[in-house]
Backbone as JSON, one array per atom type, in Angstrom:
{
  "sequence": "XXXXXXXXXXXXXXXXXXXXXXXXXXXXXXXXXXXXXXXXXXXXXXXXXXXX",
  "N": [[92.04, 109.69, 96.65], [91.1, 108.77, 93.2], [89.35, 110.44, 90.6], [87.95, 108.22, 89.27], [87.3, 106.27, 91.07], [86.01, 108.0, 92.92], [83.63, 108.5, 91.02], [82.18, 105.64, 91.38], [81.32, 105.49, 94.15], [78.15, 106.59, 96.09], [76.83, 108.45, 98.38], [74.96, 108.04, 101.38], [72.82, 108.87, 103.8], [73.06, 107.53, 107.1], [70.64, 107.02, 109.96], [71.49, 105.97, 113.04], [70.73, 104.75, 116.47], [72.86, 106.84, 119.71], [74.24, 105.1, 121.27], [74.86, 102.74, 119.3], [76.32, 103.73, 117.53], [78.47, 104.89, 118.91], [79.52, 102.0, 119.69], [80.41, 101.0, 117.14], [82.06, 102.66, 116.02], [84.03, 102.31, 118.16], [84.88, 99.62, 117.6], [85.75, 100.33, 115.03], [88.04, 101.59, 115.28], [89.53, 99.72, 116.69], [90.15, 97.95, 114.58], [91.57, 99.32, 113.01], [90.19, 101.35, 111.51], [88.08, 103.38, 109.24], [84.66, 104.56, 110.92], [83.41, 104.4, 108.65], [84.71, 102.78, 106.49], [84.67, 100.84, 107.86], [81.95, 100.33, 108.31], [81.41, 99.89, 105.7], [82.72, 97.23, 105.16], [81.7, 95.55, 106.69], [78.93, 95.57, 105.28], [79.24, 94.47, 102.7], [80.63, 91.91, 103.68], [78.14, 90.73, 104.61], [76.47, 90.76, 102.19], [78.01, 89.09, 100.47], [77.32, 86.71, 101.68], [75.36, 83.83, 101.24], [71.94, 83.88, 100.94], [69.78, 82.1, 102.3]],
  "CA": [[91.07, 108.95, 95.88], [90.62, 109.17, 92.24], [88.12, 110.74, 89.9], [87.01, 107.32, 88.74], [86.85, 106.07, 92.49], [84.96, 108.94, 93.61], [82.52, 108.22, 90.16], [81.91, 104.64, 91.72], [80.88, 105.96, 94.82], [77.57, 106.92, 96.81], [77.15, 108.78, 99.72], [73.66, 108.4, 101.69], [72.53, 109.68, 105.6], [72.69, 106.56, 108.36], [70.36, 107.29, 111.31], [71.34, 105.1, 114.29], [71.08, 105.57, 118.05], [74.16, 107.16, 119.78], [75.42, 103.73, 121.63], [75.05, 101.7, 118.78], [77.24, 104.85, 116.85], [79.98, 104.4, 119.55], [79.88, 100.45, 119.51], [80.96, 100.7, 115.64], [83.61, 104.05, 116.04], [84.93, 101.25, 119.06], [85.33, 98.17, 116.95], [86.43, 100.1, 113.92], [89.31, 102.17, 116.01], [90.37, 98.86, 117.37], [90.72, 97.18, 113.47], [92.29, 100.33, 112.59], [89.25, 101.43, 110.72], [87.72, 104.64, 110.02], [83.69, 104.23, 110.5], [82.7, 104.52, 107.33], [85.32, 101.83, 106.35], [84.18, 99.52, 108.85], [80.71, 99.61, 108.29], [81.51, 99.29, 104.14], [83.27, 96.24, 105.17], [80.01, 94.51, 107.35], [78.07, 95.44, 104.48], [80.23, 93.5, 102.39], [80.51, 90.8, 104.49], [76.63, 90.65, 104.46], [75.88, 90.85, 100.83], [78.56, 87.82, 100.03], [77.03, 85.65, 102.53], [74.23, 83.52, 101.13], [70.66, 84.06, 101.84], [68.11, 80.79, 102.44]],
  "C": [[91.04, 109.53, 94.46], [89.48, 109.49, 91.84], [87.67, 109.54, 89.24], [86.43, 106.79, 90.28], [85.59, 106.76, 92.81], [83.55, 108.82, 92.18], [81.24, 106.95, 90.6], [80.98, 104.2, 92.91], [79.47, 106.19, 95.6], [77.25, 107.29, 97.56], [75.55, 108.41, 100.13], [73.71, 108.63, 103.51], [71.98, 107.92, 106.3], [71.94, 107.14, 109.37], [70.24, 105.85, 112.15], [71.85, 105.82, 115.27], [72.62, 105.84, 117.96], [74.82, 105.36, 120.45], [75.84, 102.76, 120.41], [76.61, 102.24, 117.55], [78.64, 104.94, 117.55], [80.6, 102.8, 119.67], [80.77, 100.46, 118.58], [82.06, 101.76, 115.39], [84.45, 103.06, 117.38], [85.64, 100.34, 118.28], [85.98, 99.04, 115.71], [87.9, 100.67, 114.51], [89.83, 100.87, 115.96], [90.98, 98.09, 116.03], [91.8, 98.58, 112.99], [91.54, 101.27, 111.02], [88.63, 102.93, 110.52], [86.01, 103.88, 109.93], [82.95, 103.86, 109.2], [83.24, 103.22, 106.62], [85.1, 100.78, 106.95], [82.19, 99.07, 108.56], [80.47, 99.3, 106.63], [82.04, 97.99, 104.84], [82.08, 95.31, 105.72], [79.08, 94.34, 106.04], [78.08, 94.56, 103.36], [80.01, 92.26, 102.34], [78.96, 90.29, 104.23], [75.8, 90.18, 103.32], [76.72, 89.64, 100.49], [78.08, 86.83, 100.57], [75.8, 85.21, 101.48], [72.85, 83.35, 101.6], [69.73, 82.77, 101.31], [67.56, 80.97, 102.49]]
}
């Protein structure tokens, strides 16, 4: 990663239960995802969608 990348960045602390923490380390393994990458991508997904 670059030093502008890593400028762009944010880190902050998720608390969710443990099943719902293996659901999302399941589904992202299976895209070939790491967590963190998988749940940037939902979030994503989420924020482009339009809200009514």
């Amino acid at each position: 990663m670059t030093n502008d990348a890593k400028k762009t960045r944010k880190n902050f602390t998720l608390r969710i239960k443990d099943d719902l923490s293996d659901k999302i380390a399941k589904e992202a393994d299976s895209l070939g995802l790491t967590k963190t990458a998988f749940i940037t991508m939902i979030i994503h997904k989420a924020m482009n969608q339009k809200i009514s």
